[in-house]
KOLGU-4560 file (N, C-alpha, C; in nm, 3 decimals, padded with zeros to 5 digits):
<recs>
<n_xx: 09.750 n_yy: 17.808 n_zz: 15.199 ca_xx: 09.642 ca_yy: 17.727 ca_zz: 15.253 c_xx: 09.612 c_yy: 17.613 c_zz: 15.156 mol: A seq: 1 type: UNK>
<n_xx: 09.620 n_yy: 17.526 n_zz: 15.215 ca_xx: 09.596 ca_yy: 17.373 ca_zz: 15.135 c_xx: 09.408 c_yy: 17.359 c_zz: 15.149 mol: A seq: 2 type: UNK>
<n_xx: 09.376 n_yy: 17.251 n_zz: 15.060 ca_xx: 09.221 ca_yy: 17.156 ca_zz: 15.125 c_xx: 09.211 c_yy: 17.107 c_zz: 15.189 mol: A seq: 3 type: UNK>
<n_xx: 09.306 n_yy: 17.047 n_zz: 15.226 ca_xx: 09.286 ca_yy: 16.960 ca_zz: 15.382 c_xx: 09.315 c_yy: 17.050 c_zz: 15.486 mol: A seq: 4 type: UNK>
<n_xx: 09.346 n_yy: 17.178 n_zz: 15.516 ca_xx: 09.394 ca_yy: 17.262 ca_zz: 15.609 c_xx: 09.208 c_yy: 17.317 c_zz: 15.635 mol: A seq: 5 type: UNK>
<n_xx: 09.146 n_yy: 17.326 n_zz: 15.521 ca_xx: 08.944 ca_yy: 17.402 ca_zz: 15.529 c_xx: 08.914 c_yy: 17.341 c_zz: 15.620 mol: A seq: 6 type: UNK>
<n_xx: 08.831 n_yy: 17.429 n_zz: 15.740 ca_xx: 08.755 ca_yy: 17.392 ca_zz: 15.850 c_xx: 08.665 c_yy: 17.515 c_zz: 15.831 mol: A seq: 7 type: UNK>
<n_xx: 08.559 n_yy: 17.461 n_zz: 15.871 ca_xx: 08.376 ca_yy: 17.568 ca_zz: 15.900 c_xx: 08.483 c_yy: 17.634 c_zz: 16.030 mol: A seq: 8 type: UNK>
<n_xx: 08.426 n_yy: 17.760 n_zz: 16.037 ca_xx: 08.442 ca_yy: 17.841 ca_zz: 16.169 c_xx: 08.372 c_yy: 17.773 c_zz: 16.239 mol: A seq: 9 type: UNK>
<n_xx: 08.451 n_yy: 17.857 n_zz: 16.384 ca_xx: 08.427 ca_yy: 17.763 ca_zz: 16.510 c_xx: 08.261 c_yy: 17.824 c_zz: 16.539 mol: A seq: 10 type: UNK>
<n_xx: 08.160 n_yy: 17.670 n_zz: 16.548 ca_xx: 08.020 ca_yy: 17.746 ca_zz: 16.581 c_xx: 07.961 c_yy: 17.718 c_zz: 16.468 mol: A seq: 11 type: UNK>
<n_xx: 08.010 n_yy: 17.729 n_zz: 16.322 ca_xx: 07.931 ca_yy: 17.693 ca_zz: 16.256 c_xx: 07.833 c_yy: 17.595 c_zz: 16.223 mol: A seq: 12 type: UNK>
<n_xx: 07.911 n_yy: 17.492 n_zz: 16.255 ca_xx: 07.798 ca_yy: 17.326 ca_zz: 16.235 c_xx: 07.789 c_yy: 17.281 c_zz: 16.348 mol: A seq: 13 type: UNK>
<n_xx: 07.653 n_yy: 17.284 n_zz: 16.396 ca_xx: 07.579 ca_yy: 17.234 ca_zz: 16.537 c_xx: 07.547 c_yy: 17.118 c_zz: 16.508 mol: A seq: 14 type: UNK>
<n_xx: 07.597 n_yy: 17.038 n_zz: 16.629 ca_xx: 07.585 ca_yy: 16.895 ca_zz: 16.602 c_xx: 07.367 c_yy: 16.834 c_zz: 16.614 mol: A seq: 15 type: UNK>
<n_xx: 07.306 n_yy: 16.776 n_zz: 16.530 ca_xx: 07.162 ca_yy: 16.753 ca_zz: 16.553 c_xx: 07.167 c_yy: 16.676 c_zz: 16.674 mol: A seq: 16 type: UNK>
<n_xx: 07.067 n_yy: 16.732 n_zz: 16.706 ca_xx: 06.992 ca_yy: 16.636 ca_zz: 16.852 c_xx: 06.961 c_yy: 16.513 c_zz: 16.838 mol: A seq: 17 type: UNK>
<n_xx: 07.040 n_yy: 16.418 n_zz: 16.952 ca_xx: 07.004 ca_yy: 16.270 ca_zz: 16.909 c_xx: 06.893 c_yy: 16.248 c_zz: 16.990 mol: A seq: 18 type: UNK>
<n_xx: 06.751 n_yy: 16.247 n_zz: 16.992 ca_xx: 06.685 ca_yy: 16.189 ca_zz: 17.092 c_xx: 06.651 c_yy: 16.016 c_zz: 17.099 mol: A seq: 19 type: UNK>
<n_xx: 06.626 n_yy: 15.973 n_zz: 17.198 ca_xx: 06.540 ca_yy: 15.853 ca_zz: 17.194 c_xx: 06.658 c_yy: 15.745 c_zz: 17.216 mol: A seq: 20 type: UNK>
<n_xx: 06.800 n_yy: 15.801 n_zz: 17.310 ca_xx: 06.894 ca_yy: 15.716 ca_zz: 17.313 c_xx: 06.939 c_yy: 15.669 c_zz: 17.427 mol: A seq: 21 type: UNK>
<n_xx: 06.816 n_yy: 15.661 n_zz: 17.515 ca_xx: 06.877 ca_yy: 15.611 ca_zz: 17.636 c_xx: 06.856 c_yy: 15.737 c_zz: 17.752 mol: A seq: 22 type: UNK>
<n_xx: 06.867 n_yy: 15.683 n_zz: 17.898 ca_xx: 06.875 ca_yy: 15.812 ca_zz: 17.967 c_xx: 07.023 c_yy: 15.898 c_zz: 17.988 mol: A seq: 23 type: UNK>
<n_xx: 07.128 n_yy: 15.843 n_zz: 17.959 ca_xx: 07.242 ca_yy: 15.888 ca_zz: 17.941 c_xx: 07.263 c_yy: 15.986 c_zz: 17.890 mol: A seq: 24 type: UNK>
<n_xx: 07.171 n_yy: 15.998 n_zz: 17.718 ca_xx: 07.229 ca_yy: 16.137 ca_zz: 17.684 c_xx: 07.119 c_yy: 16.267 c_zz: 17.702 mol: A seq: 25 type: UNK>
<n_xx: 07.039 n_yy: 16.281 n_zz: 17.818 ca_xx: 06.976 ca_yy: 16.354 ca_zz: 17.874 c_xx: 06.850 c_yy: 16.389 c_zz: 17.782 mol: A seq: 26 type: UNK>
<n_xx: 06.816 n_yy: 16.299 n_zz: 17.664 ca_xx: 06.700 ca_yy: 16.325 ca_zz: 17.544 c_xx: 06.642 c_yy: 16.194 c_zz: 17.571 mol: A seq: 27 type: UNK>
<n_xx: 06.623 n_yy: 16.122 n_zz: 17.626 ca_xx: 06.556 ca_yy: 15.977 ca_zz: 17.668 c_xx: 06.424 c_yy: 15.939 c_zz: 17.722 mol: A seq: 28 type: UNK>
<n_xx: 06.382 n_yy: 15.807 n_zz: 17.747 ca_xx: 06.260 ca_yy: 15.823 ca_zz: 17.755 c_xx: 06.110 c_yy: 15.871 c_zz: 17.654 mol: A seq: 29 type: UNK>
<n_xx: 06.099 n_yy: 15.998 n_zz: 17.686 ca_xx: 05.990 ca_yy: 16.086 ca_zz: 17.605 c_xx: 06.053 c_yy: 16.098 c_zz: 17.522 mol: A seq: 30 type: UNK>
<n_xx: 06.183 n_yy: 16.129 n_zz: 17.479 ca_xx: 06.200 ca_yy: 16.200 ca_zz: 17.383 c_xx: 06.210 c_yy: 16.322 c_zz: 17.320 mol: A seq: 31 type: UNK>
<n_xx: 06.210 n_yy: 16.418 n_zz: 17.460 ca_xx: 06.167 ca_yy: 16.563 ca_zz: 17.438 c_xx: 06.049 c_yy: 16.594 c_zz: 17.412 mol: A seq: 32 type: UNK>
<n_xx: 05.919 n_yy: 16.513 n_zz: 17.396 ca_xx: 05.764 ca_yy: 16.513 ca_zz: 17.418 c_xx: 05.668 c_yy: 16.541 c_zz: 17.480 mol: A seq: 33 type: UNK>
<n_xx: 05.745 n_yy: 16.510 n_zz: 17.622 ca_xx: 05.658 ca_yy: 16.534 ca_zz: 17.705 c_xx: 05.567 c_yy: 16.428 c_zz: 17.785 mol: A seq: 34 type: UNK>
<n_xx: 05.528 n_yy: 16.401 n_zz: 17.812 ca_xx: 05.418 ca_yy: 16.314 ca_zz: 17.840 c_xx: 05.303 c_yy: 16.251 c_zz: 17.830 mol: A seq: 35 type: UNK>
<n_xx: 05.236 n_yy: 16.157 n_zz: 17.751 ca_xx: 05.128 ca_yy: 16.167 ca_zz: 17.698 c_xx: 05.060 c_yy: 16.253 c_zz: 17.575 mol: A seq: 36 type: UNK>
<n_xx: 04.926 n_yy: 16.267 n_zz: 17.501 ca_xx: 04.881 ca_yy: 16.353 ca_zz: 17.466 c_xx: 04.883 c_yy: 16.364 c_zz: 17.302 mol: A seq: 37 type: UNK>
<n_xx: 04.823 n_yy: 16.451 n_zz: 17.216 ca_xx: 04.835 ca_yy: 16.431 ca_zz: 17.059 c_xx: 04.977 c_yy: 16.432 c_zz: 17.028 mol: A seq: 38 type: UNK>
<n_xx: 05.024 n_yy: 16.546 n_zz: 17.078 ca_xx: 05.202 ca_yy: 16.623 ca_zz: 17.025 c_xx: 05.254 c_yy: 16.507 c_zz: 17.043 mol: A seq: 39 type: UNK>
<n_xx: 05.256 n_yy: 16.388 n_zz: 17.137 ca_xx: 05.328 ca_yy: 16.319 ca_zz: 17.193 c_xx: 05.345 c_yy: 16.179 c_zz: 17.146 mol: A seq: 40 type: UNK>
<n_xx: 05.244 n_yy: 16.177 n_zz: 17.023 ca_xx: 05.212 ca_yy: 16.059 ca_zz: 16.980 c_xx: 05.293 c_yy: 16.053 c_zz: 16.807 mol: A seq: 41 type: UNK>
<n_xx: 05.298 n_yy: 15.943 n_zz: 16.785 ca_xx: 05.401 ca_yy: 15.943 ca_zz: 16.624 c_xx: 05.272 c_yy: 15.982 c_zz: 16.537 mol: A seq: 42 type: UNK>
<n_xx: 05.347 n_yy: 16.090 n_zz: 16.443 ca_xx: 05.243 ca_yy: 16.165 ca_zz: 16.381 c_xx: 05.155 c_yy: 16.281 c_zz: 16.460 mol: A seq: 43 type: UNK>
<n_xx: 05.174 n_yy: 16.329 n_zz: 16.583 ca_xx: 05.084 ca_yy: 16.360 ca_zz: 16.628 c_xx: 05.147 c_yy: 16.568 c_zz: 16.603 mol: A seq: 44 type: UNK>
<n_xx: 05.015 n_yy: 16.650 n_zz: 16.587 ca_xx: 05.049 ca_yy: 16.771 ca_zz: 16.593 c_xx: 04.918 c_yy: 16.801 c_zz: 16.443 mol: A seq: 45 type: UNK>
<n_xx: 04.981 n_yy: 16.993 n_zz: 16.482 ca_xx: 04.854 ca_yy: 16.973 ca_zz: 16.346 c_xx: 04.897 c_yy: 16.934 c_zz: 16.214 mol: A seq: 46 type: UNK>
<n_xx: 04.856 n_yy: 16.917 n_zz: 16.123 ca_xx: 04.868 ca_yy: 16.911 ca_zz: 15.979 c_xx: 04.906 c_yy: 17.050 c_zz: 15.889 mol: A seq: 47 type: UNK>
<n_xx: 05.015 n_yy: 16.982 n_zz: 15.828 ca_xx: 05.087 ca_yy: 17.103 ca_zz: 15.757 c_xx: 04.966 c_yy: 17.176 c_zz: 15.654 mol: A seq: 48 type: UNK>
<n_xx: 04.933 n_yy: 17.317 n_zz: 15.578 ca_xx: 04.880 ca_yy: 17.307 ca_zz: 15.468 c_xx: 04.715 c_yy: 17.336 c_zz: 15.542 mol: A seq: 49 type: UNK>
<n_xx: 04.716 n_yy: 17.385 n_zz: 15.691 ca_xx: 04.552 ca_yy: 17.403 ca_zz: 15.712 c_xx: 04.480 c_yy: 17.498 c_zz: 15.688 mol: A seq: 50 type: UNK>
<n_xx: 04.590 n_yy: 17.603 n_zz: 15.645 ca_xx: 04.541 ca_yy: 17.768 ca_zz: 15.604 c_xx: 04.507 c_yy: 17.767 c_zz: 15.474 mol: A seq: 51 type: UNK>
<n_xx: 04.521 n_yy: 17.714 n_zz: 15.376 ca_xx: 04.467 ca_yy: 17.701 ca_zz: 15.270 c_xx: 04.329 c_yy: 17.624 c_zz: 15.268 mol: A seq: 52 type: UNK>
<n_xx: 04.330 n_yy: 17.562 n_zz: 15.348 ca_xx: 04.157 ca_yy: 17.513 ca_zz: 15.393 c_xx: 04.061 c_yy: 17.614 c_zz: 15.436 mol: A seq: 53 type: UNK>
<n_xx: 04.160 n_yy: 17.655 n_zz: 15.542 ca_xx: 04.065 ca_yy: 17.762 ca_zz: 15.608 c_xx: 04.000 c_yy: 17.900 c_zz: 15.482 mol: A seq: 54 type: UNK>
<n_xx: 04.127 n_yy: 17.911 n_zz: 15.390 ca_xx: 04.089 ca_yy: 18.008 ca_zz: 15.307 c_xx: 03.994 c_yy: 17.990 c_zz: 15.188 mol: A seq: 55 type: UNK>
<n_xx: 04.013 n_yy: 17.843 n_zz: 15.185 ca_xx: 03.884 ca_yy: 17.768 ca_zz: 15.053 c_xx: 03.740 c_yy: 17.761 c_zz: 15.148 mol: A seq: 56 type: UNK>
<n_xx: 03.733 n_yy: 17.738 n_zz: 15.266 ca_xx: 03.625 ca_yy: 17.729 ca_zz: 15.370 c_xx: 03.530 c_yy: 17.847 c_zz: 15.363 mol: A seq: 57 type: UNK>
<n_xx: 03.646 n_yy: 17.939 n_zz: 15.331 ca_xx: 03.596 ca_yy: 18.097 ca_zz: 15.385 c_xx: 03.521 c_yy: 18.166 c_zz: 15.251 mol: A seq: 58 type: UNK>
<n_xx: 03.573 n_yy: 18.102 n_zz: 15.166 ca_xx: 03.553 ca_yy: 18.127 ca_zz: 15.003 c_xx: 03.348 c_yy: 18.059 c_zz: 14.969 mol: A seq: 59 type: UNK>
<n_xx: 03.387 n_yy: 17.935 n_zz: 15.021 ca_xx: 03.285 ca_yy: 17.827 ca_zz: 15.029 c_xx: 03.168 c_yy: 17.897 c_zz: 15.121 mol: A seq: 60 type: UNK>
<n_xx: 03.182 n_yy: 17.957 n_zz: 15.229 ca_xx: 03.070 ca_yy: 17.975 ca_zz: 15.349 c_xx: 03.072 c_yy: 18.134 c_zz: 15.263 mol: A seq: 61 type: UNK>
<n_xx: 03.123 n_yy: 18.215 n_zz: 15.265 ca_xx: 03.109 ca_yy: 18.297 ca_zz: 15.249 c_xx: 03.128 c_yy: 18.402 c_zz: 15.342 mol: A seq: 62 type: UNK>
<n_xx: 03.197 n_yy: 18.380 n_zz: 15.496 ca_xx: 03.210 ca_yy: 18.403 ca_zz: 15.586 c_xx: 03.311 c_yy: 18.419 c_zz: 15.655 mol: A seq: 63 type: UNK>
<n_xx: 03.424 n_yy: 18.499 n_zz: 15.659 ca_xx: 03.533 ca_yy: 18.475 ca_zz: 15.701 c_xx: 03.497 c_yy: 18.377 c_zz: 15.868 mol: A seq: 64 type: UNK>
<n_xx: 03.418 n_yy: 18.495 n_zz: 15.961 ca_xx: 03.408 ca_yy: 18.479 ca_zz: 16.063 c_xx: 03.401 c_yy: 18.309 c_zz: 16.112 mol: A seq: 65 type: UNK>
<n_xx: 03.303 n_yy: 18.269 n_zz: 16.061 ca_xx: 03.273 ca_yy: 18.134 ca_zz: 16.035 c_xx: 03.320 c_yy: 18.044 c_zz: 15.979 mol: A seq: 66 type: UNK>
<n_xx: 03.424 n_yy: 18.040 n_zz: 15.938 ca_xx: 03.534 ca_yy: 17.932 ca_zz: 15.852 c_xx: 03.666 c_yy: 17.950 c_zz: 15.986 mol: A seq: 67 type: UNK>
<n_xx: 03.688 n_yy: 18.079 n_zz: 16.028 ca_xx: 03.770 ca_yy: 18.043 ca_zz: 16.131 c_xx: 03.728 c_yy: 17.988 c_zz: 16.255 mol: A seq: 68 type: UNK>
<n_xx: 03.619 n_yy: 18.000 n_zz: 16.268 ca_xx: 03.536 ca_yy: 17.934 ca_zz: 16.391 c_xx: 03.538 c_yy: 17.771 c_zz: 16.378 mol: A seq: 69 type: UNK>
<n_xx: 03.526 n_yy: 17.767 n_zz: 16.236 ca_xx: 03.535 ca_yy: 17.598 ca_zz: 16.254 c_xx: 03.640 c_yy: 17.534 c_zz: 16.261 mol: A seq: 70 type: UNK>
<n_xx: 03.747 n_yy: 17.621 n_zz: 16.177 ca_xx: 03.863 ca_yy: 17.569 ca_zz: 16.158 c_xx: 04.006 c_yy: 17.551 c_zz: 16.335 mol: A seq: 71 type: UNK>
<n_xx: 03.933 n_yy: 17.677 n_zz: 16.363 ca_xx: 04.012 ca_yy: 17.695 ca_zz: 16.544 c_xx: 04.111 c_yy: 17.824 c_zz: 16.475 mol: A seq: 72 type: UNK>
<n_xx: 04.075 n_yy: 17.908 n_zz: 16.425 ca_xx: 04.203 ca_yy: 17.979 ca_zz: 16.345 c_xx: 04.164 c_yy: 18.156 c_zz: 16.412 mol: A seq: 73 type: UNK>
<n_xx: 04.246 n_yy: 18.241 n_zz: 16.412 ca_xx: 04.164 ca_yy: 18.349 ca_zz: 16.424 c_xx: 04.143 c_yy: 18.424 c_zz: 16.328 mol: A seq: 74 type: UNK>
<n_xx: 04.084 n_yy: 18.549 n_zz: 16.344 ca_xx: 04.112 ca_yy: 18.592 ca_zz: 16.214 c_xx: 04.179 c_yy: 18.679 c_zz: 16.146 mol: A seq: 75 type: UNK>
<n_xx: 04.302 n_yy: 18.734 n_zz: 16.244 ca_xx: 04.418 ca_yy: 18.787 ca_zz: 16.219 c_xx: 04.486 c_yy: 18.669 c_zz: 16.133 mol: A seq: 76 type: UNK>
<n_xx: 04.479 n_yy: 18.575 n_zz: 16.194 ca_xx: 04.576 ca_yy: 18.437 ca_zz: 16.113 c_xx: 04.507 c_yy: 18.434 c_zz: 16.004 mol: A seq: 77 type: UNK>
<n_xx: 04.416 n_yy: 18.433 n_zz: 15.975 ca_xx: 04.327 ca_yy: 18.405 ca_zz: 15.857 c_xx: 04.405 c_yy: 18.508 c_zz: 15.693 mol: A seq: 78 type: UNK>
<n_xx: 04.318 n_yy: 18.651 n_zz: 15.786 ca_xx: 04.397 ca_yy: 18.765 ca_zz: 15.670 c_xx: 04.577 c_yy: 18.754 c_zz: 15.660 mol: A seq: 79 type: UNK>
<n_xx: 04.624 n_yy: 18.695 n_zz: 15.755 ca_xx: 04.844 ca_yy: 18.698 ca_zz: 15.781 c_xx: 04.789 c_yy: 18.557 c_zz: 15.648 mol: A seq: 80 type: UNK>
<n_xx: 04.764 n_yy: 18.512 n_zz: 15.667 ca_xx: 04.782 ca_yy: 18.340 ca_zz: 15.527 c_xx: 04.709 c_yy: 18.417 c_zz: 15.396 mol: A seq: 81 type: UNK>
<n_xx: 04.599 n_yy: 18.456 n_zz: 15.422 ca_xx: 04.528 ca_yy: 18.503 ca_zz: 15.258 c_xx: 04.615 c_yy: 18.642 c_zz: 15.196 mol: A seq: 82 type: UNK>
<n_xx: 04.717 n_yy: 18.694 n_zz: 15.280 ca_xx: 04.822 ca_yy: 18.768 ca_zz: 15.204 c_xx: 04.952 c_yy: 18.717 c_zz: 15.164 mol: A seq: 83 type: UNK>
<n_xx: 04.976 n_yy: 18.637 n_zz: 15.243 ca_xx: 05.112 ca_yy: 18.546 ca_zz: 15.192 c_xx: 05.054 c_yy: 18.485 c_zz: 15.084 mol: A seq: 84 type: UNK>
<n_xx: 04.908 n_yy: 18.422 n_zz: 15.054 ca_xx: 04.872 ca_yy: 18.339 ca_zz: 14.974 c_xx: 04.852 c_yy: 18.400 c_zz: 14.823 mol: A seq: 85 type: UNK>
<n_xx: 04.827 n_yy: 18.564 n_zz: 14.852 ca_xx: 04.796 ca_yy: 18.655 ca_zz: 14.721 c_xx: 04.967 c_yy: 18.649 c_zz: 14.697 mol: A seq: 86 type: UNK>
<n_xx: 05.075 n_yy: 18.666 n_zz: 14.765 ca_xx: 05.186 ca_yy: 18.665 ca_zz: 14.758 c_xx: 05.263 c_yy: 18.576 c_zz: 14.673 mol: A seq: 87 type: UNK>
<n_xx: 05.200 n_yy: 18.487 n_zz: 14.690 ca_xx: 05.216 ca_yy: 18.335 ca_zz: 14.612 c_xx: 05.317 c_yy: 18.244 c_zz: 14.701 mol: A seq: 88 type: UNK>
<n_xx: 05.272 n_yy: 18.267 n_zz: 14.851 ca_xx: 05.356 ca_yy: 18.164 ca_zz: 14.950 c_xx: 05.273 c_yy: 18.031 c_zz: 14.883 mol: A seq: 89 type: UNK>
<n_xx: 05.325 n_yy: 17.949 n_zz: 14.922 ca_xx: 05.220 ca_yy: 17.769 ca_zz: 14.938 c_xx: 05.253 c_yy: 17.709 c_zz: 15.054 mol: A seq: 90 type: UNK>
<n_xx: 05.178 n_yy: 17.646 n_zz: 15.110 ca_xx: 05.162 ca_yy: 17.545 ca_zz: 15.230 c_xx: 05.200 c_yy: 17.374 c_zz: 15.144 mol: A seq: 91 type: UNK>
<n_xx: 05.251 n_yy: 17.361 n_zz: 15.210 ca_xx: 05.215 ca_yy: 17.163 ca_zz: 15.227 c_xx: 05.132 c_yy: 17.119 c_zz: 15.096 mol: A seq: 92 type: UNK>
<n_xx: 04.983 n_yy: 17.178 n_zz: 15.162 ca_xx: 04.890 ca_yy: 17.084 ca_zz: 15.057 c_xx: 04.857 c_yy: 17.163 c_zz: 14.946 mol: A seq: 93 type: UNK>
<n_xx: 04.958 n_yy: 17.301 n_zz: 14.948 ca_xx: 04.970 ca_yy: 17.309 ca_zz: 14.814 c_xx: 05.069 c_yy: 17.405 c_zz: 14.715 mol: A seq: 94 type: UNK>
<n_xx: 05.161 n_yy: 17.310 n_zz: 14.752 ca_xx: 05.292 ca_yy: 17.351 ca_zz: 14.693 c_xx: 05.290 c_yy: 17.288 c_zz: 14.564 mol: A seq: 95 type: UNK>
<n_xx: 05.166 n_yy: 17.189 n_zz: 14.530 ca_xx: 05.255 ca_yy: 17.176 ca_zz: 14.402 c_xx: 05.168 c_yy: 17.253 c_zz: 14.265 mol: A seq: 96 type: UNK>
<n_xx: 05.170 n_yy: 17.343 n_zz: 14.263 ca_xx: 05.083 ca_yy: 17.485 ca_zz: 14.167 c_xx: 05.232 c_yy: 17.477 c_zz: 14.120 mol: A seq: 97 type: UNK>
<n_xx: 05.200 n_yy: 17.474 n_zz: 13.980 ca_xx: 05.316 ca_yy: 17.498 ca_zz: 13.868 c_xx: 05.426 c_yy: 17.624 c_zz: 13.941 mol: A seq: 98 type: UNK>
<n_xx: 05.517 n_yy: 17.706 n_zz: 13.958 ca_xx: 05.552 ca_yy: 17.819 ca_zz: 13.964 c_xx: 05.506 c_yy: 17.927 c_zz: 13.836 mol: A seq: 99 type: UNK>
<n_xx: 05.519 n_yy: 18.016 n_zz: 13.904 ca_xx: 05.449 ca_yy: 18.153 ca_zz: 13.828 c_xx: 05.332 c_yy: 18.133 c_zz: 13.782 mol: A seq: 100 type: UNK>
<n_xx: 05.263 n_yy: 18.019 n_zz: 13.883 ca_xx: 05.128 ca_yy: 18.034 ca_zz: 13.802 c_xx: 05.079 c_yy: 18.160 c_zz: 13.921 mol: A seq: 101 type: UNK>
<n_xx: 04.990 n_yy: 18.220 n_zz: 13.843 ca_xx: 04.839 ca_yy: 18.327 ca_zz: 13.932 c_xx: 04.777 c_yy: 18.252 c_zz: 14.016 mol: A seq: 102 type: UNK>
<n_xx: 04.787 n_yy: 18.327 n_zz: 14.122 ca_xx: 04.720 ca_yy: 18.261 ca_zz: 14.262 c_xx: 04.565 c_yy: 18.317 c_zz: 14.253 mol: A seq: 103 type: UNK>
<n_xx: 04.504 n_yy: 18.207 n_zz: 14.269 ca_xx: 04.325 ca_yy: 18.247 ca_zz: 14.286 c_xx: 04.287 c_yy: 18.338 c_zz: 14.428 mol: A seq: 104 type: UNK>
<n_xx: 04.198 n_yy: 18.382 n_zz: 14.442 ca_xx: 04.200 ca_yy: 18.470 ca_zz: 14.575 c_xx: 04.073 c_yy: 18.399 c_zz: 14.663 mol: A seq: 105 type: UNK>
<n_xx: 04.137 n_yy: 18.299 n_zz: 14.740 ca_xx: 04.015 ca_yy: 18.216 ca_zz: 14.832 c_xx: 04.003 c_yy: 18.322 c_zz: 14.916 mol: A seq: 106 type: UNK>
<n_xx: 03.850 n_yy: 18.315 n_zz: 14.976 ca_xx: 03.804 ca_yy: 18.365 ca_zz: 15.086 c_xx: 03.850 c_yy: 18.552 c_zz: 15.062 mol: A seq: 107 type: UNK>
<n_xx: 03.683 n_yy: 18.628 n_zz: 15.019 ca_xx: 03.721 ca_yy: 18.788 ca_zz: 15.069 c_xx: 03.755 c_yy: 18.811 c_zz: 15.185 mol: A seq: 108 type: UNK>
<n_xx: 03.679 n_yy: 18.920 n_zz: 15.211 ca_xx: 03.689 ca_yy: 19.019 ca_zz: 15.328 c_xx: 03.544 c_yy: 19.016 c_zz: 15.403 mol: A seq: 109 type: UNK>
<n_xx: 03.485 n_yy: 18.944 n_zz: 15.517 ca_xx: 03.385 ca_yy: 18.941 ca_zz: 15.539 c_xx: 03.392 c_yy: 18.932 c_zz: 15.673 mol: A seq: 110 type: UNK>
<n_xx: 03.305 n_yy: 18.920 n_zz: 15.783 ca_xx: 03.263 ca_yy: 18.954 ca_zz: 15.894 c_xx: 03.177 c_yy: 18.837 c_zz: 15.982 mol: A seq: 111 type: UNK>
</recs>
């Protein structure tokens, strides 16, 4: 077997989606968007990095209940992020914590 003979198995590299090229290649128009609306707009959707708000919110009020209420979050989602977060996952707005630093513990356990 030579280098020029190397090929990826068949399947391996999926070609990316071209949208926004016309109606020809069946991604046109919208764009795969949809019609109208936030999602649909450049920039539009939520903001990366909102669970770490929600968990400084919750820290701040003192309230779980009430930090997800404002935020639109529930509060299954709430406790699923403040364990990835003891975990030392990071979001978006805050990925940039040195590595191996100790994660602070926003927002207890409250009602």
């Amino acid at each position: 077997m030579k280098l020029d003979e190397l090929r990826p198995a068949p399947g391996a590299k999926k070609r990316r989606k071209k949208i926004g090229r016309g109606p020809g290649s069946g991604h046109g128009k919208t764009s795969t968007k949809g019609h109208k609306g936030h999602k649909a707009r450049s920039g539009g959707g939520k903001a990366g990095g909102l669970n770490v708000y929600v968990l400084e919110l919750a820290k701040q009020l003192g309230s779980v209940s009430h930090a997800c209420r404002i935020m639109g979050f529930s509060r299954d989602s709430f406790y699923r992020f403040r364990d990835l977060y003891q975990k030392g996952w990071r979001s978006g707005a805050d990925r940039d914590v040195a590595p191996g630093a100790e994660p602070e513990e926003p927002g207890g356990r409250g009602c």
